[in-house]
Structures are given as C-alpha cells and as structure tokens.
C-alpha positions as CSV (number, residue, x, y, z in Angstrom):
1,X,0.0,0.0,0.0
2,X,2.7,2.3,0.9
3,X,4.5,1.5,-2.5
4,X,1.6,2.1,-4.3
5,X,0.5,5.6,-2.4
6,X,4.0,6.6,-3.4
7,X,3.7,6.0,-7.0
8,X,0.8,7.5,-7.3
9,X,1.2,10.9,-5.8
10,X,4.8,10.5,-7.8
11,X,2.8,10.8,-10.9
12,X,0.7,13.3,-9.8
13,X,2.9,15.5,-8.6
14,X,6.2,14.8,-11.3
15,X,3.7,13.9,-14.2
16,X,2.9,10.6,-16.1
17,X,4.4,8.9,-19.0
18,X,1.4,9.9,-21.4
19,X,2.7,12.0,-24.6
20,X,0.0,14.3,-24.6
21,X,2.0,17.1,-26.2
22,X,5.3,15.6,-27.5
23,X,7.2,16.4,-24.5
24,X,7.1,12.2,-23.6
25,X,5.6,13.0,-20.1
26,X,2.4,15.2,-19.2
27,X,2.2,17.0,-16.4
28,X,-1.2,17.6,-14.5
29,X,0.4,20.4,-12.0
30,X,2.8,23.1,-13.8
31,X,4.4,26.5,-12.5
32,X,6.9,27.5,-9.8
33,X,7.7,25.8,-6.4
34,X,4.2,26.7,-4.0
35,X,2.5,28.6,-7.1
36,X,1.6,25.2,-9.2
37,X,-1.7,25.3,-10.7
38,X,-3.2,22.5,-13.3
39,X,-2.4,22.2,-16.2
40,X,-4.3,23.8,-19.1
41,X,-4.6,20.8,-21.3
42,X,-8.4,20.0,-23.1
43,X,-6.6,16.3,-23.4
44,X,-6.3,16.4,-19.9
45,X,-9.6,18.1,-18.8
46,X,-11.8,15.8,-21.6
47,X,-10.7,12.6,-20.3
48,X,-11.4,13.6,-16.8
49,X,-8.0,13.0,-15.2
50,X,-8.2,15.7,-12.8
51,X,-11.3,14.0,-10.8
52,X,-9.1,10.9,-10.6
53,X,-6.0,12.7,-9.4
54,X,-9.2,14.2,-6.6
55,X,-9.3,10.6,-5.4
56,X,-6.0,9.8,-5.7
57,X,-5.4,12.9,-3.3
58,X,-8.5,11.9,-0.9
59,X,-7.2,8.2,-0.7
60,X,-3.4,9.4,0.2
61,X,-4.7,11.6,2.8
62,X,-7.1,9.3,4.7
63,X,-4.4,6.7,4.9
64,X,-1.7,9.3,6.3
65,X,0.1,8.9,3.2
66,X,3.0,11.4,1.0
67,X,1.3,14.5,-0.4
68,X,1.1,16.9,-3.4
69,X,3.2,19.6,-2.5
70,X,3.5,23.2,-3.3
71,X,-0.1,24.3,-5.0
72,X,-0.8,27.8,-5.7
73,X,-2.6,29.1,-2.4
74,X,-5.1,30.8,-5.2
75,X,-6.0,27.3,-6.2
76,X,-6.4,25.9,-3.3
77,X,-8.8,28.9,-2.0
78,X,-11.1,28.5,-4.9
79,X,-11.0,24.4,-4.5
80,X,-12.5,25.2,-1.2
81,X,-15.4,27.4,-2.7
82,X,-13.5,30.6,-2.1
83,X,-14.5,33.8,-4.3
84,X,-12.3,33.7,-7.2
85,X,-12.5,37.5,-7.3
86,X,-11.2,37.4,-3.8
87,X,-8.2,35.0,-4.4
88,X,-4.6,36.8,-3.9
89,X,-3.1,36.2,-7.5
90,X,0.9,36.6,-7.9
91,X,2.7,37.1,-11.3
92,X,4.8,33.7,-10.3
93,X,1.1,32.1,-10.1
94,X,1.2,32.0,-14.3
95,X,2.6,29.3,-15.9
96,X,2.8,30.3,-18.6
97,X,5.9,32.5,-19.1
98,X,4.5,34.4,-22.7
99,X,1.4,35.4,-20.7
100,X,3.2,36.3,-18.3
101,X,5.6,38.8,-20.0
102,X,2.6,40.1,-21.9
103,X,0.9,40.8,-18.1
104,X,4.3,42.3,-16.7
105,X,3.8,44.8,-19.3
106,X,0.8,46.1,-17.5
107,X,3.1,46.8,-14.8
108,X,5.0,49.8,-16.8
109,X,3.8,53.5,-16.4
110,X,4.2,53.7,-20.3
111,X,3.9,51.4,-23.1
112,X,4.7,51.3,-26.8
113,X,2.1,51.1,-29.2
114,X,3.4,47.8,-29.9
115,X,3.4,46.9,-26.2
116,X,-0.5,47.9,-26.2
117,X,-1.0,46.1,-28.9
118,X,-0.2,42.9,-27.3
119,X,-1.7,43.0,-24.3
120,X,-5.2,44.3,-25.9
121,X,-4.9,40.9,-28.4
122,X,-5.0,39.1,-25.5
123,X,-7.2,41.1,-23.1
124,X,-9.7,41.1,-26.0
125,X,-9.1,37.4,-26.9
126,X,-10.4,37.0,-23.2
127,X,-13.5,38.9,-23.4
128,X,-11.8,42.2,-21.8
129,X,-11.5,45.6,-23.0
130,X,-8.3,46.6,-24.4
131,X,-5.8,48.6,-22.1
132,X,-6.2,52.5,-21.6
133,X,-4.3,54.7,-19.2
134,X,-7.0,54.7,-17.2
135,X,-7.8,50.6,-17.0
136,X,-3.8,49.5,-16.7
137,X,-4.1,48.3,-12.8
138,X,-7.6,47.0,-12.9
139,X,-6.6,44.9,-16.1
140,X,-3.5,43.6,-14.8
141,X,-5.1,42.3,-11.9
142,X,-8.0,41.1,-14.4
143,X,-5.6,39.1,-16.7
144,X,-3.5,37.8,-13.9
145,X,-6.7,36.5,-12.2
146,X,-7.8,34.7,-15.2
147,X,-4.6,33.3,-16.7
148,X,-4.2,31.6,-13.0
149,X,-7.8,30.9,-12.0
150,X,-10.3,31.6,-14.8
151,X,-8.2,29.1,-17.2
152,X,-8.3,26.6,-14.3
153,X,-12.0,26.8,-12.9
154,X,-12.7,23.2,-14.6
155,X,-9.8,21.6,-13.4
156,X,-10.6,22.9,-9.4
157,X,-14.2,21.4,-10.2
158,X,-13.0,18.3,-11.2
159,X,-10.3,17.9,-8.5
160,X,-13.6,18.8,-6.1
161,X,-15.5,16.3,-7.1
162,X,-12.6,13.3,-6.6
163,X,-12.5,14.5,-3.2
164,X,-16.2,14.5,-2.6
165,X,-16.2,10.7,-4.5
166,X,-13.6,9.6,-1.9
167,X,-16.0,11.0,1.5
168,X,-13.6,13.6,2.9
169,X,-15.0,16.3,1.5
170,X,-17.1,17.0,4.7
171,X,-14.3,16.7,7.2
172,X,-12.1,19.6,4.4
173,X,-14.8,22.1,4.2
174,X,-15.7,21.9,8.0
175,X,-12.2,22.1,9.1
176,X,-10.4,24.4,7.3
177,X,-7.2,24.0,9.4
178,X,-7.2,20.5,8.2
179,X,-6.5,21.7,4.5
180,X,-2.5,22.6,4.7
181,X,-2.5,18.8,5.8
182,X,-3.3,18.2,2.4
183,X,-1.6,20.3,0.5
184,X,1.3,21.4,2.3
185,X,3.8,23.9,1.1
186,X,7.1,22.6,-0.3
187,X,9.5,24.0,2.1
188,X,7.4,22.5,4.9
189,X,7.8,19.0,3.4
190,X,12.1,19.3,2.9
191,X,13.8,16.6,5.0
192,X,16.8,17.9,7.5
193,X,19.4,15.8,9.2
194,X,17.7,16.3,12.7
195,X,14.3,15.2,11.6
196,X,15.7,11.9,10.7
197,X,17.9,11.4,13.3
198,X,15.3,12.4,16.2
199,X,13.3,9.2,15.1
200,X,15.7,6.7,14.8
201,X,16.0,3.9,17.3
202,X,19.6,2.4,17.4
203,X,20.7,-1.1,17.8
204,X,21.5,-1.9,21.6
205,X,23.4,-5.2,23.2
206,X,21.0,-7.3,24.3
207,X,19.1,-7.3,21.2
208,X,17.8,-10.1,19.7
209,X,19.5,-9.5,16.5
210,X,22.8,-11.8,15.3
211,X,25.8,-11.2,17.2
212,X,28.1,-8.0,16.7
213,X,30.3,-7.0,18.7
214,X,30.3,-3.6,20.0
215,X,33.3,-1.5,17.9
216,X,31.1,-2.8,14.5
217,X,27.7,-1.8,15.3
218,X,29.8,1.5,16.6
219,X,31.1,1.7,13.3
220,X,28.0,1.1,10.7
221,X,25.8,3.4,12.8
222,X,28.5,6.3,12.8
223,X,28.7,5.6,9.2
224,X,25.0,5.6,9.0
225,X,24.6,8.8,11.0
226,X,27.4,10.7,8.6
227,X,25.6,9.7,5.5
228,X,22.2,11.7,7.3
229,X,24.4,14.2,8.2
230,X,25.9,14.7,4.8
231,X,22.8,14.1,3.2
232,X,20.6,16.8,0.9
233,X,17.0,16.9,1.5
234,X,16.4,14.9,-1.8
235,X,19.0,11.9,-0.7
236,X,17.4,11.9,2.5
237,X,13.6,11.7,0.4
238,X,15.5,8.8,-1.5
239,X,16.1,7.0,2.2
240,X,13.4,7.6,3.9
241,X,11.5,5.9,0.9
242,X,13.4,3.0,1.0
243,X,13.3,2.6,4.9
244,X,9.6,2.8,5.3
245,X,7.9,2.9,2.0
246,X,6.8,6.4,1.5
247,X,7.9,10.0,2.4
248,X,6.4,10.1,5.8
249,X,8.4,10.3,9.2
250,X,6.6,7.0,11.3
251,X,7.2,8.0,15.0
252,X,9.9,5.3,15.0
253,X,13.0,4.6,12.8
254,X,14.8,1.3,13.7
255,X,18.3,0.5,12.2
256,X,19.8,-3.4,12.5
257,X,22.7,-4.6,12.0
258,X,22.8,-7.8,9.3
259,X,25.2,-10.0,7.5
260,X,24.4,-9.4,4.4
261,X,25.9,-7.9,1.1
262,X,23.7,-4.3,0.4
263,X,21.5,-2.2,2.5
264,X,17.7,-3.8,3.2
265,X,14.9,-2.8,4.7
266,X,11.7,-4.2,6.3
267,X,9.5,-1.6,5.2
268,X,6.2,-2.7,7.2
269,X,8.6,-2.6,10.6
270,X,10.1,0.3,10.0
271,X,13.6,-1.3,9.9
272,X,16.4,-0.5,7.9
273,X,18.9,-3.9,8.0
274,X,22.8,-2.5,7.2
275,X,25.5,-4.9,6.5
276,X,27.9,-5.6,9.1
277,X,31.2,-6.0,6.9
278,X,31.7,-2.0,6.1
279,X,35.6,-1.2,6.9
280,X,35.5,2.5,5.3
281,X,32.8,4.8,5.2
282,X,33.6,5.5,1.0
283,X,32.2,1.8,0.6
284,X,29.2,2.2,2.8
285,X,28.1,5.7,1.3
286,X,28.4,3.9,-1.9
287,X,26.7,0.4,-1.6
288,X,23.8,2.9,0.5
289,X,23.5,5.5,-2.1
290,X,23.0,1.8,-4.3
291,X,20.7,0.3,-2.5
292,X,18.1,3.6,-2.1
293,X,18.4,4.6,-6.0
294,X,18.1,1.0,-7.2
295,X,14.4,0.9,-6.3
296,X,13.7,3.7,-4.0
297,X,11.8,0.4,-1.9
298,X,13.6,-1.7,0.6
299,X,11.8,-4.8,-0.2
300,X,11.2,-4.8,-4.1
C-alpha cells in the first residue's frame, strides 16, 4: 500500500508517461515551487483526469500517506469554494511565461504602441476591453486572475468532485485548518538531518538481533549517522523511501545490524537492516546510495 500511495502521488505531482503534447511525459500540476496550478490541457480536462488525481489525493490523505506539494494558495482557495474574485493572485502564479511577459507589461507606467497592442490581443481574446491609461491596474489584476484561476476553474471542479467521491469532503470544508494537511507547502515537506535522526531507534546489546560486537555496530551506525548528516533533503527523500515505503516520518525509525551484502529494509517494521562488513565509510556511502536509488523500496 505504501508503494503504491507513493507512486501514485509521484505521478501526480512529477507527471505521467502519457505524450499528450510531445514532451514524452504530461504534467497535471505546472508552475513554480508553491504557485503550481493545473495544467491547461483539453486532453487532460476531456478525459477527466483531474477528478481521478481528486481521489487519488483523498485516498493518500485518509491513509496518512506522502502529499502533493507546493499548489498555488489561489488554487487551493477557490477548490474550497473561495471567491475567485477574492483569491490573492501573484505574477509567479502563471505558468505560462508568454502570458506572463505580456501581463508584466501592465506593470510599466508607459507602453509602446506595440506593447499595447499585445496586451489588448489578448485582453480582447479574453472577453476584456483593451488597455487605456486609465484601466492599466484594474486589467493587470483582471488578466492575472484569469490566466491563474479563470483558465483553471474546470480543473478545481473536477479535483472537487474526486474529493467528494472519496467522503472527505465534509471533514475539508468543516475544518479548514485541516486543508494545509493536504496540500502542504514545499518548504514544509524538505527533510533535515535532525528530523531523521530524532526518530531513529539504534541497535543496543541485548538485542535479539545476530551477534556483533560492540566496535562494528559502533562503526556502521556512525557511518549511517554521517551519510544523514551529509545528506541533501532529496538523498534523505531517497532514504526515507526506502526505509519505510513512502515520504512520511513514522514516529519510529529502527536500524539493525545484518550479514548481508547491500542495505535492506523491512519496510512494514520500520527497519532499515545495514551490513555488518563495512571497513570505510567511501564503501558504505556507496553500496547505500546503491541500494536507495536501485528501487527507491527496501523490499522490491
């Protein structure tokens, strides 16, 4: 299950291998870092796909599962039946970067007649009036609003109704403070050293486990703790993954010390199961690094 909840919200959130546009992967969730919005695809919106990735989101959440991280706050206010005339729209919301520079323009005291030109093509192409010195602000703020929201309102409706088809619909819109849950921010979701660390339960002497002696589970566990130390956020992704099964801290992390050849893990306890025969931390760092990218899944 936790393989699978992983895969899933993979897809979702780094797109799926369906050449929808000749790029060889298709994207449902495009834009910066904590300004993504869907994607404005007709392929995308016609087959439906956003009211699955709903329920793929629904199912995730009411197992405790990884999330989608960093959607547009906009988004996620109009998802939740906010005004779309009261969402807070930013220029970094807009995908894409041509409207974008034609919007920016807006933001100039004076433009060309050339510059006016574009930005009345599309103003017009979007049922509003073409730019004056008078409507500059209130158009900006018009064009902005729809590029981000307008162009999205059927994807938010179909991402609505996954979530209602999956029952947790109810609890979202009746506890508000439960939506960042859902949809958390991408900085909140990086991985430190510390976090890691905090969690993990080291081997001790009268365990159960085979026989070690004292200076060897000393010197896999220092080696272990190095690697965290070392680690970036995504390497430390990349282990947690293969330790447990999914991006998600459990309260417990348990380490072992094994006789075997590479890195395992029992993903269902928790346990990651590190090879006793390491001599130099250079040939544990690499049979680890290995081991996570082989499968990113300690049992597979």
């Amino acid at each position: 299950m936790r393989y699978f909840m992983t895969t899933i919200i993979s897809k979702l959130q780094f797109g799926f291998s369906l050449d929808l546009g000749g790029m060889g992967r298709t994207l449902l969730f495009e834009g910066e870092p904590d300004h993504l919005v869907p994607a404005a695809s007709e392929a995308l919106i016609e087959s439906n796909l956003f009211r699955v990735a709903g329920r793929m989101l629904g199912h995730t959440f009411l197992h405790d599962g990884p999330h989608v991280t960093g959607l547009s706050p906009a988004v996620i206010h109009v998802l939740f039946n906010g005004d779309p005339e009261m969402a807070t729209v930013v220029t970094e919301e807009c995908p894409d970067l041509h409207i974008r520079s034609i919007i920016e323009l807006l933001e100039h005291e004076d433009l060309t007649p050339e510059q006016k030109d574009t930005v009345s093509d599309l103003s017009m192409s979007w049922d509003l009036p073409a730019v004056t010195k008078t409507n500059r602000r209130w158009l900006h703020n018009k064009l902005l609003l729809h590029a981000v929201v307008g162009r999205t309102m059927r994807q938010i409706k179909q991402l609505r109704k996954g979530l209602k088809d999956v029952m947790v619909w109810p609890l979202l819109t009746s506890r508000p403070d439960v939506v960042p849950l859902l949809f958390p921010k991408m900085a909140e979701m990086q991985f430190t050293p510390q976090m890691l660390l905090e969690k993990i339960t080291w081997p001790v002497e009268d365990s159960d486990d085979e026989d070690f002696d004292l200076d060897t589970t000393c010197r896999i566990t220092g080696f272990l703790r190095m690697f965290i130390e070392t680690a970036s956020s995504g390497t430390l992704a990349q282990l947690l993954t293969f330790w447990v099964g999914w991006e998600m801290l459990p309260p417990e992390l348990r380490v072992e010390i094994s006789g075997g050849t590479l890195p395992t893990s029992s993903t269902c306890f928790e346990t990651l199961k590190l090879p006793a025969h390491f001599k130099l931390y250079m040939d544990f760092e690499k049979a680890l690094v290995a081991a996570i990218k082989s499968t990113g899944f300690g049992l597979v």
